[in-house]
C-alpha positions as CSV (number, residue, x, y, z in Angstrom):
1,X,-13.4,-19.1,-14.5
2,X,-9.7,-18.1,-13.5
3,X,-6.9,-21.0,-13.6
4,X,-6.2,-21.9,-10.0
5,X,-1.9,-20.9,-9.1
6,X,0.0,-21.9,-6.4
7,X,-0.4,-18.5,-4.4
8,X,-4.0,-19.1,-4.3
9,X,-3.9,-21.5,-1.3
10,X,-1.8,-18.9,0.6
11,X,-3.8,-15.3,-0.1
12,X,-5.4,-15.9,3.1
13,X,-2.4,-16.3,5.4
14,X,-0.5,-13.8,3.7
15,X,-4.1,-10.9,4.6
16,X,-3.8,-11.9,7.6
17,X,-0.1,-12.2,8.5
18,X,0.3,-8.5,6.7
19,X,-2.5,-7.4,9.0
20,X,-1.1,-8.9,11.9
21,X,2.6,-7.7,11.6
22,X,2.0,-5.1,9.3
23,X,5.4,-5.9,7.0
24,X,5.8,-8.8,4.7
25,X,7.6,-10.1,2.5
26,X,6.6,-12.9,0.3
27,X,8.6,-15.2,-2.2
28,X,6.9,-17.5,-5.1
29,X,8.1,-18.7,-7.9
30,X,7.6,-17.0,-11.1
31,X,4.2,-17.8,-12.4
32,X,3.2,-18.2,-9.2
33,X,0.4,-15.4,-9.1
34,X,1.8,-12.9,-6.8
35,X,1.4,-9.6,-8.6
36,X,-2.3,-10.4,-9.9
37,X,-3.5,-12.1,-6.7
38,X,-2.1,-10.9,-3.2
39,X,-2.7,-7.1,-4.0
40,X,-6.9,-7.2,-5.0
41,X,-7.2,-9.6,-1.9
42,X,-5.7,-6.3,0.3
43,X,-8.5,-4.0,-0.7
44,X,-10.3,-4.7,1.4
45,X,-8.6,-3.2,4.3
46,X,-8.3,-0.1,2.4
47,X,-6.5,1.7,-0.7
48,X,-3.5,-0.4,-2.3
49,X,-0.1,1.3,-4.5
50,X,1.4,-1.5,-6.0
51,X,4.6,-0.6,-7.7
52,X,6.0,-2.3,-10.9
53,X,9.9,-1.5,-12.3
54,X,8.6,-1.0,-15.7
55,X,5.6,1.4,-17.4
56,X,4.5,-1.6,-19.7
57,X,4.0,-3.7,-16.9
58,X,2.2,-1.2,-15.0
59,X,-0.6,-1.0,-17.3
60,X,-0.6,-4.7,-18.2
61,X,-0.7,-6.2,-14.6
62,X,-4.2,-3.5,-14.3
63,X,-5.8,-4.8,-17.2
64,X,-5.3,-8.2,-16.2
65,X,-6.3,-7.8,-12.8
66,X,-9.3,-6.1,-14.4
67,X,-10.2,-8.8,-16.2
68,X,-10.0,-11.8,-13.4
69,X,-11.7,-9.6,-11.0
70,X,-14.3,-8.1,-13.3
71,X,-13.1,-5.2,-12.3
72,X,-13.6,-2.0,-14.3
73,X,-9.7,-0.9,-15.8
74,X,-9.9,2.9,-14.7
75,X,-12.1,2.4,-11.6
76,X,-11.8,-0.2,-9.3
77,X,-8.3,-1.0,-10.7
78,X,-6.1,1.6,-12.4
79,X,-2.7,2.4,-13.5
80,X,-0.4,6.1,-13.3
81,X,3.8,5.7,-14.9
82,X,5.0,9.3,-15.9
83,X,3.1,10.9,-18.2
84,X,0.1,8.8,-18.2
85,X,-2.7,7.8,-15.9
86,X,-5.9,5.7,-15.9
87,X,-7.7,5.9,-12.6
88,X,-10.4,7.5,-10.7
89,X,-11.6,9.1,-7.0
90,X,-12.9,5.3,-6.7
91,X,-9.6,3.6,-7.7
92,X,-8.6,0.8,-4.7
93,X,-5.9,-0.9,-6.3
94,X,-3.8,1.6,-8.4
95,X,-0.6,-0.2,-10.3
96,X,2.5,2.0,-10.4
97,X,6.5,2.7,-11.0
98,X,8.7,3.9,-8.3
99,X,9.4,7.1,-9.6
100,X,5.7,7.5,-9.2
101,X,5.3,6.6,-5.6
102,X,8.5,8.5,-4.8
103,X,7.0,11.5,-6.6
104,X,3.6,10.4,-4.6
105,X,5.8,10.7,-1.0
106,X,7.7,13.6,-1.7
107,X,4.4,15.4,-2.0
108,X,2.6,13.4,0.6
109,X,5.2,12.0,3.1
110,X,2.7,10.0,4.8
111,X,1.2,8.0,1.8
112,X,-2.0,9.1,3.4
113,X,-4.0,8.4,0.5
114,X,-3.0,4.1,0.5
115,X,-3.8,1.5,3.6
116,X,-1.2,-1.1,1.9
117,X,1.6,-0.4,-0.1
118,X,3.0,-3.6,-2.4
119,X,6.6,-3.3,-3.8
120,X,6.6,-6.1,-6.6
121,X,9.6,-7.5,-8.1
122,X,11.4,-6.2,-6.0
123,X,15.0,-8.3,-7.1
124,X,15.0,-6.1,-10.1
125,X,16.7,-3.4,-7.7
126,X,17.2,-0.3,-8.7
127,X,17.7,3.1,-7.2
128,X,14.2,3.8,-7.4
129,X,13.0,0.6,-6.1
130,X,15.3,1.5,-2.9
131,X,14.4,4.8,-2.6
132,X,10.1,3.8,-2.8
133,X,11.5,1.3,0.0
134,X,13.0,3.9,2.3
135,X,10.2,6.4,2.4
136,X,7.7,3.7,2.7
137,X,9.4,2.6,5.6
138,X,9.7,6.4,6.9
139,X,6.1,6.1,6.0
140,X,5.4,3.2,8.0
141,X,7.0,4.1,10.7
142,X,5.1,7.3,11.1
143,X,1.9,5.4,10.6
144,X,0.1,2.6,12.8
145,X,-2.2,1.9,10.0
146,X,0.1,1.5,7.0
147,X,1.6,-1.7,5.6
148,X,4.2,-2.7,3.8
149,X,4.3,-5.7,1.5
150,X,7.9,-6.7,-0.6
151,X,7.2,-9.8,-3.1
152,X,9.9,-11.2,-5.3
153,X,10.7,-14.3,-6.8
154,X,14.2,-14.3,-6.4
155,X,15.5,-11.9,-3.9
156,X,17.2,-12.9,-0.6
157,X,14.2,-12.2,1.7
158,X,16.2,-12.0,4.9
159,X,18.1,-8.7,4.6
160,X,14.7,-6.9,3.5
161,X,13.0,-8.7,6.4
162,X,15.4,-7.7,8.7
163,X,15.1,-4.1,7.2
164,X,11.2,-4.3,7.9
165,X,11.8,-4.9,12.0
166,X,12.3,-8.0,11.5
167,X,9.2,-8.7,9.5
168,X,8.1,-12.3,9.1
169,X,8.9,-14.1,6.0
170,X,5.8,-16.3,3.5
171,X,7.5,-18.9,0.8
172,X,5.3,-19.8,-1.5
173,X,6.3,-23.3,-3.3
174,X,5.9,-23.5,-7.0
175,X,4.3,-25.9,-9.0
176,X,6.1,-28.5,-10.8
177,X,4.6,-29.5,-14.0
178,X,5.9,-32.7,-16.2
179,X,8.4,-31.9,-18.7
180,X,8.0,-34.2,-22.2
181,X,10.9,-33.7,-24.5
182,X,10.0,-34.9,-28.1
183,X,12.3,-34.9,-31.3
C-alpha cells in the first residue's frame, strides 16, 4: 500500500481542470507528490511526455512510478535522456529531459505521438526547459487536443500562467509535520 501525500486529495481537480482548460500549472511543496502522482492519473486521456532537468532523475522517477503503479518499467512506464532509452510501442507515460522533447518537436512539430505533455520542475530553468516550453506551446496552439501541464515547487506561477493564455493556476498546500529537536 502507497503512503498517502498531500497532492493525492487534488489529482482529481487537477484531470479535470487540465481537461477542461487544457493548460495548467500546478505548485506543491516539495515532497508533495507531484512528479509521481499527477502524470499516471493523465494516461488515461491518452499518451503523456513528462520532462525531467536531469538524466538521473529521468530514470528514477520511471522506476518509481513503476513500482506504485505496478507498472511494468519499459512498458507501461518508460524512460529516453540522450543515449539511452527504456520504452516500448505500449509506453503511456514516458519520463524525459528537454533536450529530448526538443529533439522529439524538431522532428515532429506537432508532438503527435503525446495527448499531455508535463514540464516538471520547471524553477530549475534552463534554456532547454524554455525552449521544450516554447514549442509545446507552438504545439498546443496548433492542436485542440493537446495539453500542457507546468508543475513546480517554487516558481512564480503567474508569469507562466499568463504565458499559457492565461491558464488557471492549482496550489497544492504542504503538509506540516512536528519538528522534535533532541540533544
Amino acid at each position: 500500500m502507497r503512503p498517502q501525500l498531500p497532492i493525492d486529495s487534488h489529482v482529481g481537480r487537477i484531470v479535470e481542470t487540465l481537461r477542461r482548460a487544457r493548460a495548467l500549472v500546478v505548485t506543491a511543496a516539495p515532497g508533495a507528490g507531484k512528479t509521481t502522482r499527477v502524470p499516471p492519473a493523465l494516461v488515461a486521456d491518452g499518451p503523456v511526455m513528462l520532462l525531467q532537468p536531469r538524466r538521473v532523475a529521468a530514470r528514477a522517477i520511471a522506476r518509481r512510478i513503476a513500482d506504485e503503479t505496478g507498472w511494468t518499467l519499459g512498458r507501461e512506464v518508460g524512460w529516453q535522456v540522450r543515449f539511452e532509452r527504456r520504452f516500448s510501442a505500449d509506453t503511456a507515460l514516458l519520463v524525459a529531459t528537454e533536450g529530448v522533447l526538443t529533439s522529439r518537436l524538431v522532428e515532429d512539430p506537432l508532438a503527435s505521438a503525446f495527448r499531455t505533455i508535463v514540464l516538471d520542475e520547471f524553477h530549475e530553468r534552463s534554456i532547454h526547459a524554455d525552449v521544450a516550453l516554447a514549442l509545446t506551446r507552438q504545439a498546443w496552439g496548433a492542436r485542440d487536443d493537446l495539453r500542457i501541464l507546468v508543475m513546480s515547487a517554487t516558481i512564480d506561477a503567474g508569469p507562466v500562467a499568463a504565458y499559457l493564455d492565461g491558464c488557471p493556476v492549482i496550489a497544492v498546500p504542504g503538509a506540516v509535520f512536528p519538528v522534535e529537536i533532541t540533544y
